[in-house]
Backbone as a printed PyTorch tensor [residue, N CA C, xyz], in Angstrom:
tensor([[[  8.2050,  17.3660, -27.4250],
         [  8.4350,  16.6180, -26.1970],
         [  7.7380,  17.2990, -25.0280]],

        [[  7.8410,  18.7270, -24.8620],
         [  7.2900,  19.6110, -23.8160],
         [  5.3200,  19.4120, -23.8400]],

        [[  5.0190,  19.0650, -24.7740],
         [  3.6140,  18.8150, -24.9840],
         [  3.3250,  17.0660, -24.6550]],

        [[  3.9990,  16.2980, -24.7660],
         [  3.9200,  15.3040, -24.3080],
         [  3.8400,  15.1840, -23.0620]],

        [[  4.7680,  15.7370, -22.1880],
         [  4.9170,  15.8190, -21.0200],
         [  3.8260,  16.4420, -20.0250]],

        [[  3.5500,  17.6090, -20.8350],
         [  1.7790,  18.4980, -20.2840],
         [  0.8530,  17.3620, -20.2560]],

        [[  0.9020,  16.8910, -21.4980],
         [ -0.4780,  16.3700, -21.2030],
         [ -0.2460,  14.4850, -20.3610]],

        [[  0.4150,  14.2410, -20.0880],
         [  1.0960,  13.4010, -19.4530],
         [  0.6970,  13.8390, -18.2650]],

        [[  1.1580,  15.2920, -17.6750],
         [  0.4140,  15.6590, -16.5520],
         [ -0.9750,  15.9820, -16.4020]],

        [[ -1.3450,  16.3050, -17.5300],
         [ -2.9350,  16.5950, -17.0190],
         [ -3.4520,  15.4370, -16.9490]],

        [[ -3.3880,  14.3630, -17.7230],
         [ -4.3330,  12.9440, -17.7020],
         [ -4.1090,  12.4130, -16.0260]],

        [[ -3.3130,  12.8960, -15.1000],
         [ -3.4080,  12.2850, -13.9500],
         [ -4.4880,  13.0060, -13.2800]],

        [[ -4.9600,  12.5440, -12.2190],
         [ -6.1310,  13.1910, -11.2120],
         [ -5.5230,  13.0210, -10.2400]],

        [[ -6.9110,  14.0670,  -9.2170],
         [ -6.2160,  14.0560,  -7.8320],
         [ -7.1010,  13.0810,  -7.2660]],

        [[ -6.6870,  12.5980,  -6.0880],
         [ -7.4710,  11.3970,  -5.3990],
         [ -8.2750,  12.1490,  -4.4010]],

        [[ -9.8020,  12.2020,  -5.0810],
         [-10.9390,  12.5900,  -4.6810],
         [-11.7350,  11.5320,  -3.9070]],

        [[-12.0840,  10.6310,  -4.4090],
         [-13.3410,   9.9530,  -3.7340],
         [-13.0490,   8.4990,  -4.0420]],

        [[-13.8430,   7.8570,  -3.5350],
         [-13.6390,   6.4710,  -3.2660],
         [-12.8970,   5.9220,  -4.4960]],

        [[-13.8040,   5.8960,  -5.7630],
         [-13.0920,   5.0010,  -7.2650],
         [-11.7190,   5.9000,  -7.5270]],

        [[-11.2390,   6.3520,  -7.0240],
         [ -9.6530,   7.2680,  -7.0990],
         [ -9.0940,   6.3280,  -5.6380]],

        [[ -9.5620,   6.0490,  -4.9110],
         [ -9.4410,   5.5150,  -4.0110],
         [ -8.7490,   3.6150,  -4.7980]],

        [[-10.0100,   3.2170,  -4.9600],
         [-10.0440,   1.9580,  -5.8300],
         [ -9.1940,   1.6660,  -7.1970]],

        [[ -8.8390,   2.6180,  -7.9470],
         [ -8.1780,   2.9090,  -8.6170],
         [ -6.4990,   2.8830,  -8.2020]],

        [[ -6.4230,   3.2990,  -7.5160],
         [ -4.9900,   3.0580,  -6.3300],
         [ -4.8200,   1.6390,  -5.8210]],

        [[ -5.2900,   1.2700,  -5.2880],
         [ -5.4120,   0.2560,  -4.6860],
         [ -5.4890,  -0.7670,  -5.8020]],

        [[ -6.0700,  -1.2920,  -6.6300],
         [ -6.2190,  -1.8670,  -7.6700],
         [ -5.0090,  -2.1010,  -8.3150]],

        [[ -4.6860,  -0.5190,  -8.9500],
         [ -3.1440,  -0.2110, -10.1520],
         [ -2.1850,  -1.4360,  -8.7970]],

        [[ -2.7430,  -0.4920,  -7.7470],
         [ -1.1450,  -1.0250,  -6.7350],
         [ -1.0790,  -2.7540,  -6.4870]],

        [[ -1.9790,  -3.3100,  -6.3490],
         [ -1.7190,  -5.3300,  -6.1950],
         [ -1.9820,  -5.5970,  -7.6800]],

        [[ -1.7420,  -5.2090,  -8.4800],
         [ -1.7570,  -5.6840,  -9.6370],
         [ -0.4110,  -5.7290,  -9.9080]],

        [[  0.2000,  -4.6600,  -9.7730],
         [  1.6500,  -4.6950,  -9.6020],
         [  2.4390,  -5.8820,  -8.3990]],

        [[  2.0690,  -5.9730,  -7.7100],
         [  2.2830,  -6.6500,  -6.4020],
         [  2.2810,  -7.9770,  -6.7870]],

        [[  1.3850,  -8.3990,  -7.3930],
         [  0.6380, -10.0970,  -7.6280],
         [  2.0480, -10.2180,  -9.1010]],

        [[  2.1170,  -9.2230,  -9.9630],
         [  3.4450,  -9.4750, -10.6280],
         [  4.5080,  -9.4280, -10.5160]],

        [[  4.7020,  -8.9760,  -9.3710],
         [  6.2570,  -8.8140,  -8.6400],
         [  6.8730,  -9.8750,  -8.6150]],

        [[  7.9430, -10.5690,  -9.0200],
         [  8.9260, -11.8560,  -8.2020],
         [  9.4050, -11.9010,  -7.1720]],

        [[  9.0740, -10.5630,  -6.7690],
         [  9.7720, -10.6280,  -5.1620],
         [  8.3610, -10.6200,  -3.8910]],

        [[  7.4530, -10.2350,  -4.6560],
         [  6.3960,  -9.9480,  -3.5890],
         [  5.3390, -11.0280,  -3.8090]],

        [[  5.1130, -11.3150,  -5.0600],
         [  3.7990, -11.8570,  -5.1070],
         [  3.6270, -13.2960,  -4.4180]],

        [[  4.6130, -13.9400,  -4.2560],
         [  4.5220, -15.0490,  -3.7990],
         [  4.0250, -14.8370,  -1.9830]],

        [[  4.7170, -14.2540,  -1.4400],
         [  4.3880, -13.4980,  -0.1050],
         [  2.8870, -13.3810,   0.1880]],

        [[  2.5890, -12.3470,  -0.9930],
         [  0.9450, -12.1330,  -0.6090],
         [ -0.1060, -12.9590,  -0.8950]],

        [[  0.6510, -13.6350,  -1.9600],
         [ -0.6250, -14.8020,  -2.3560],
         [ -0.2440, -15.9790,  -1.2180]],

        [[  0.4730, -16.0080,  -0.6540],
         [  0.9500, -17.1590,   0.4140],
         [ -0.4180, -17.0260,   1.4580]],

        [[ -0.1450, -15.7660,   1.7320],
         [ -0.6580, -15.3960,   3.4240],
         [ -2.0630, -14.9310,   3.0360]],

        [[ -2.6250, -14.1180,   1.7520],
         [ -3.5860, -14.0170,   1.5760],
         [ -4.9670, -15.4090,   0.8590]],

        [[ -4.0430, -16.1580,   0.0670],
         [ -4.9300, -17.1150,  -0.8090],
         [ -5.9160, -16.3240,  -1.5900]],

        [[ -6.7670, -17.3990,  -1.5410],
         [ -7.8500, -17.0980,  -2.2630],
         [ -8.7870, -15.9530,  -1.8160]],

        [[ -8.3140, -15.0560,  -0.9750],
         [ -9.8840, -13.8770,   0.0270],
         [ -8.5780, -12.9040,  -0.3790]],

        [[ -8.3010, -12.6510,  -1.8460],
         [ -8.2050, -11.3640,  -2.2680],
         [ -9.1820, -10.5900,  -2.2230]],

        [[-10.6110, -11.1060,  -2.7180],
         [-11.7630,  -9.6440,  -2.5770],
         [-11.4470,  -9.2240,  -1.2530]],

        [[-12.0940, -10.0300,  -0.4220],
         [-11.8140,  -9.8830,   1.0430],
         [-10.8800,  -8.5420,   1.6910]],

        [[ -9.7410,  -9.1420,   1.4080],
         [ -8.0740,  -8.2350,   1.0100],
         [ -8.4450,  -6.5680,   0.3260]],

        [[ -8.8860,  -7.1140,  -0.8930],
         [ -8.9940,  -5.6820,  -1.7680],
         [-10.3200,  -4.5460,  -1.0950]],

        [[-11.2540,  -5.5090,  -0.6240],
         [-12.4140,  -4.3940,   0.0890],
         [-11.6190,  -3.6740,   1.4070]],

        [[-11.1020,  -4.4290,   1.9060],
         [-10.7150,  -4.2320,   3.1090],
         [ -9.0450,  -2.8320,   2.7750]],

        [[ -8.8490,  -3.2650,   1.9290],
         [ -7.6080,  -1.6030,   1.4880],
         [ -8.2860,  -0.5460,   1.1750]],

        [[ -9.1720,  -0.8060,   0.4340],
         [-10.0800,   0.2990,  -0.1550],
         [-10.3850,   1.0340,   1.1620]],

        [[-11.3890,   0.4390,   2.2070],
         [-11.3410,   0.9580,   3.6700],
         [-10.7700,   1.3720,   4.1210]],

        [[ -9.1200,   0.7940,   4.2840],
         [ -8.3320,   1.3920,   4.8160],
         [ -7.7140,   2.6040,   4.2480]],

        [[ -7.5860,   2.7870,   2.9070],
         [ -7.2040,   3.9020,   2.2930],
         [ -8.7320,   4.7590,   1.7380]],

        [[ -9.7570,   5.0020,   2.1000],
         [-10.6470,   5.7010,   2.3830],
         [-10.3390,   6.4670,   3.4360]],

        [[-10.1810,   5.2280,   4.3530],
         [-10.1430,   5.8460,   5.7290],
         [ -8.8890,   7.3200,   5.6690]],

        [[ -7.8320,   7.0700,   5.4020],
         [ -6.6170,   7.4580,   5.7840],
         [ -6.6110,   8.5900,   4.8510]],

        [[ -6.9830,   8.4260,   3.4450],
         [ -7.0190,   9.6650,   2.4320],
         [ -8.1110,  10.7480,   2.3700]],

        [[ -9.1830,  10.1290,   2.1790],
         [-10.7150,  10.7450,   2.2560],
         [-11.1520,  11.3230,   4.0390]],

        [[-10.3100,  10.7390,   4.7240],
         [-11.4280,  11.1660,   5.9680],
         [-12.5340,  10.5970,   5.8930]],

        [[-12.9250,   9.5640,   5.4820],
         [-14.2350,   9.0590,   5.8470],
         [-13.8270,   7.6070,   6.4910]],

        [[-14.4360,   7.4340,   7.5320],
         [-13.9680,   6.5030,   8.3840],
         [-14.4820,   5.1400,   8.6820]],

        [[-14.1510,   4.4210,   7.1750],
         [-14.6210,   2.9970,   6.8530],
         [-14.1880,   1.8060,   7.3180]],

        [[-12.5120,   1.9270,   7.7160],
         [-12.1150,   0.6400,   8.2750],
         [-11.5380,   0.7100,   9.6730]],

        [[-12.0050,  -0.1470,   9.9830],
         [-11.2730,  -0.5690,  11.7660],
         [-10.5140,  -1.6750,  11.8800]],

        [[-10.0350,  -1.6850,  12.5130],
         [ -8.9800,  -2.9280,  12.6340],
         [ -7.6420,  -2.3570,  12.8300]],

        [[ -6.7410,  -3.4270,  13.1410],
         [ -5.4050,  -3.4950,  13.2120],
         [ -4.9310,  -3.3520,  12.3010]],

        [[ -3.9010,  -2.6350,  11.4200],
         [ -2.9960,  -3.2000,  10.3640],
         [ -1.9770,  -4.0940,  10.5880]],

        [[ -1.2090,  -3.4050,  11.7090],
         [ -0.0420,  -4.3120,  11.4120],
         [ -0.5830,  -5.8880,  11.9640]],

        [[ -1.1110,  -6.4430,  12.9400],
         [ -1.5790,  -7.6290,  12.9430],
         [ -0.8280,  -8.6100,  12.2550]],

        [[ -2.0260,  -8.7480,  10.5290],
         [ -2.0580,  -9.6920,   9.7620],
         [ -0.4350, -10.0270,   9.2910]],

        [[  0.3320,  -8.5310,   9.3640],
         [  1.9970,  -8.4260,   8.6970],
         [  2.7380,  -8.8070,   9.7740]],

        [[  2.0450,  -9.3770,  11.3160],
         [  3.3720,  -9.7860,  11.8230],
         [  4.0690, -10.9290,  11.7970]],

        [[  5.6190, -11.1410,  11.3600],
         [  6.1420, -12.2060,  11.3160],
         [  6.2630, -12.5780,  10.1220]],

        [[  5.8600, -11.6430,   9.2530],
         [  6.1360, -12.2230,   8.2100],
         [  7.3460, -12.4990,   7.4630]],

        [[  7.7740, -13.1190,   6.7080],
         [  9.1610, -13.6800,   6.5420],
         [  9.6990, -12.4050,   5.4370]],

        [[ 10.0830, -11.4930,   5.6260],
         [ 10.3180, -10.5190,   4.6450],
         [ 11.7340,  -9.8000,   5.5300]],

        [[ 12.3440,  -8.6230,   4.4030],
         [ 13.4840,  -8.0610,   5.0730],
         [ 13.3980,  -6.4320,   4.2690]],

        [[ 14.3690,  -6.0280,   4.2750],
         [ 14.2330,  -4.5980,   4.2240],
         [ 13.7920,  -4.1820,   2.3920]],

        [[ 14.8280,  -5.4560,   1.3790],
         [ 14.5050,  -5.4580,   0.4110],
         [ 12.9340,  -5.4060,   0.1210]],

        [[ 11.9310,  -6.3120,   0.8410],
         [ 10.7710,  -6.5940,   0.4540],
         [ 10.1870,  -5.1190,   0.9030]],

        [[ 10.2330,  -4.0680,   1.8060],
         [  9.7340,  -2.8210,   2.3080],
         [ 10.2480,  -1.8320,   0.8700]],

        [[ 11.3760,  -2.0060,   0.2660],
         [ 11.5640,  -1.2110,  -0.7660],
         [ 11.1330,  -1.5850,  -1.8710]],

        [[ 10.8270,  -2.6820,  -1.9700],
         [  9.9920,  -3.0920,  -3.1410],
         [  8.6910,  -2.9060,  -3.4650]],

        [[  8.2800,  -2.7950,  -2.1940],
         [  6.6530,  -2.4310,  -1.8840],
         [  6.4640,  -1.0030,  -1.9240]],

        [[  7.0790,   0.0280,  -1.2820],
         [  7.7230,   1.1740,  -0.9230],
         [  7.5380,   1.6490,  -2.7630]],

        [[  8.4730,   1.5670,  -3.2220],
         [  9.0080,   1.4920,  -4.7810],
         [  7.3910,   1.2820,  -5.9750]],

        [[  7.1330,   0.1570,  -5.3620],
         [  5.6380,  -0.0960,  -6.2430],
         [  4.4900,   0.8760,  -6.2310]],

        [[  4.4040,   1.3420,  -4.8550],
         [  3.6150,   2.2710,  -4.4140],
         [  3.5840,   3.5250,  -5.0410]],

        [[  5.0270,   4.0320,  -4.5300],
         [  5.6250,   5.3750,  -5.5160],
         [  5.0400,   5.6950,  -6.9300]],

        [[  5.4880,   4.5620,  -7.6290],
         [  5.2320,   4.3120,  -8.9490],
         [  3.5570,   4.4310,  -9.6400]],

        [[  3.2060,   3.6950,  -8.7060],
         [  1.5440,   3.2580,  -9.0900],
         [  0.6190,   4.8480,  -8.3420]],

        [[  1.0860,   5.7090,  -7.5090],
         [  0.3960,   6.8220,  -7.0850],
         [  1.1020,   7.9240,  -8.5290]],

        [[  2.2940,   7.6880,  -8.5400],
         [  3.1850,   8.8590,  -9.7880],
         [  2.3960,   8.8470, -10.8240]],

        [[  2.1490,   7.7450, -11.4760],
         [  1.7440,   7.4180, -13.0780],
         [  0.0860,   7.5520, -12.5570]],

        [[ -0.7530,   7.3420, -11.8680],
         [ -1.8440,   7.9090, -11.8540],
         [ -2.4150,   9.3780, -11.3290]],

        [[ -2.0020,   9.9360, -10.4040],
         [ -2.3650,  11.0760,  -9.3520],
         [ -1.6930,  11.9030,  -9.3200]],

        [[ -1.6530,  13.0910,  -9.1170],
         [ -0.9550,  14.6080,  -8.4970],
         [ -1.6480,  14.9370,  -7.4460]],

        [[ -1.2030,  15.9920,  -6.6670],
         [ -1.6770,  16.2930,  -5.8290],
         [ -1.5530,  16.4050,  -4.4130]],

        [[ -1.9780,  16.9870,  -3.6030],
         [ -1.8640,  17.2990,  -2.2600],
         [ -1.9810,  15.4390,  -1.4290]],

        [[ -3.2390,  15.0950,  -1.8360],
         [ -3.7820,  13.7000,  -1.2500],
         [ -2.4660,  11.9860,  -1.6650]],

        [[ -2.4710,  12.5560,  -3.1770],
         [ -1.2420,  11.7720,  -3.7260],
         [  0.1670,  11.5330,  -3.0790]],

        [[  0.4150,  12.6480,  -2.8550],
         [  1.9950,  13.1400,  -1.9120],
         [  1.6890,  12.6780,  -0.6170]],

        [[  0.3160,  13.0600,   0.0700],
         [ -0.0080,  12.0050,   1.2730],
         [  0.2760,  10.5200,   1.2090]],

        [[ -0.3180,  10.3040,   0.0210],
         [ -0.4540,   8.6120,   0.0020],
         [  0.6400,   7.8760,  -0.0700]],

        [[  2.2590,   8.3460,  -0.4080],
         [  3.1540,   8.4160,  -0.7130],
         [  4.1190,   8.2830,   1.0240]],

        [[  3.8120,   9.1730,   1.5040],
         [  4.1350,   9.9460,   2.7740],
         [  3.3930,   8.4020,   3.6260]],

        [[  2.4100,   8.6560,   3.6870],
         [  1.7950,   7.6640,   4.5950],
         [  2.3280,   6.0550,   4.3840]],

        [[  2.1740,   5.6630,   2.8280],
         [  2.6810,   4.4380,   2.6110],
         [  4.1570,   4.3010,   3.2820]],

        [[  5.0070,   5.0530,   3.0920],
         [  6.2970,   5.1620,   3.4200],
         [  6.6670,   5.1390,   4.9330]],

        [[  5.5910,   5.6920,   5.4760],
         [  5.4970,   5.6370,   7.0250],
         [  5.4890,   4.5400,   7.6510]],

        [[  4.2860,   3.7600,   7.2340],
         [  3.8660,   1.9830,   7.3330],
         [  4.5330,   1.7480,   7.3370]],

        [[  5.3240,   1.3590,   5.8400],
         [  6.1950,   0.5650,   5.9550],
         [  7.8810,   0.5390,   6.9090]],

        [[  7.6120,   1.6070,   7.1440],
         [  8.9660,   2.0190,   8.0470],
         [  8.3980,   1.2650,   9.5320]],

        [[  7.2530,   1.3000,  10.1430],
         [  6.6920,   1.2580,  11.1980],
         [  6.7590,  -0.5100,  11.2690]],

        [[  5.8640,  -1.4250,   9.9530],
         [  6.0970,  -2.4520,  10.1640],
         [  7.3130,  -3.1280,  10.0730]],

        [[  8.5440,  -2.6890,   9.2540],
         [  9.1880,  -3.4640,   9.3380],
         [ 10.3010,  -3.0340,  10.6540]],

        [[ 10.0790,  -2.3180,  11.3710],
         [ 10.7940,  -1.9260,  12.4840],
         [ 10.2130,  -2.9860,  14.1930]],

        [[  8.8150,  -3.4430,  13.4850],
         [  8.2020,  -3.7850,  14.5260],
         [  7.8390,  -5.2850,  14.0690]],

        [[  8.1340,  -6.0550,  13.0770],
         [  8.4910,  -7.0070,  12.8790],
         [ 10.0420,  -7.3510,  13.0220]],

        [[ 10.9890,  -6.5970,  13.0830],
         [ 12.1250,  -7.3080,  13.6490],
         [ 12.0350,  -6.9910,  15.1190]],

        [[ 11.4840,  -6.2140,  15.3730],
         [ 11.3490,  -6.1300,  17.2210],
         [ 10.5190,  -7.4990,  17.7970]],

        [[  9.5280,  -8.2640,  16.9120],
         [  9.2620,  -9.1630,  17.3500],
         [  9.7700, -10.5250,  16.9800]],

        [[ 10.3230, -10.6090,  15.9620],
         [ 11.1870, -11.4970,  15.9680],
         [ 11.9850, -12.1480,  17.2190]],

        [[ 12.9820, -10.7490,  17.8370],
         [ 13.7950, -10.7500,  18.3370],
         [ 13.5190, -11.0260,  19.7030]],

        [[ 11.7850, -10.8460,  19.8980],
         [ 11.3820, -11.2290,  21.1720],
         [ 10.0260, -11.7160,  20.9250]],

        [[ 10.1810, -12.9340,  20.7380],
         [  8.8610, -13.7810,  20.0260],
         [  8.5440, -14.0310,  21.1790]],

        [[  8.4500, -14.0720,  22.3980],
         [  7.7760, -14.3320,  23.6410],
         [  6.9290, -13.0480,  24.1140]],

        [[  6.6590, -12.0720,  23.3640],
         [  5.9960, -11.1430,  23.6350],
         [  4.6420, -11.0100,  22.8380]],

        [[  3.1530, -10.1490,  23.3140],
         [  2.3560, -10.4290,  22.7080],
         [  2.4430, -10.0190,  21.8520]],

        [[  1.8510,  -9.6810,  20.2160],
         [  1.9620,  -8.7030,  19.1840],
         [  0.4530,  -7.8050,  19.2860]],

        [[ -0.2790,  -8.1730,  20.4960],
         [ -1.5110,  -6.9150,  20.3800],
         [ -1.0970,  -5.8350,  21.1120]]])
């Protein structure tokens, strides 16, 4: 069992460069698009400009992991208002965990973890703040 477990750990990598990058991102809406709780959500608001979607994470998690500084834009933006509640942040939250655990170790991994967890704390704190005052701008 103790040898199972080694090499269980060694087959993970650390998130080096972009396709570790893509690799993340990928494992992670694959999970997402099978979710019953999520997928309907993202395929709602996203449609058909998943590439679109998927280039555009890759960027953003370049950006945020690698230090190389590929995407601009807003995040929260596109997520405001969206019809979700705390369940849907732990589900996403939860997927994330999972999909960085079973692929990655590492210093950058535990970031990605850290950071995802952050977001999501940030948007869904600032989607019920606008809810609650939908007469305000969201830029």
């Amino acid at each position: 069992m103790r040898e199972t477990v080694n090499n269980v750990i060694q087959m993970k990598k650390q998130i080096l460069c972009l396709d570790d990058v893509k690799l993340l991102v990928n494992t992670f809406y694959e999970s997402v698009r099978a979710d019953p709780m999520l997928s309907s959500i993202f395929d709602e608001r996203i449609g058909e400009r998943w590439p679109q979607h998927m280039e555009k994470m890759y960027k953003f998690w370049q950006t945020v992991l690698l230090n190389e500084h590929t995407y601009c834009g807003s995040p929260f933006t596109p997520h405001a208002l969206l019809e979700v509640d705390h369940s849907h942040f732990e589900k996403w939250i939860a997927l994330f965990r999972q999909t960085v655990d079973r692929l990655f170790n590492g210093e950058r991994a535990e970031e990605a973890k850290w950071r995802a967890e952050k977001m999501a704390e940030m948007f869904e704190h600032k989607n019920a703040y606008y809810r609650k005052n939908l007469s305000k701008s969201l830029s």
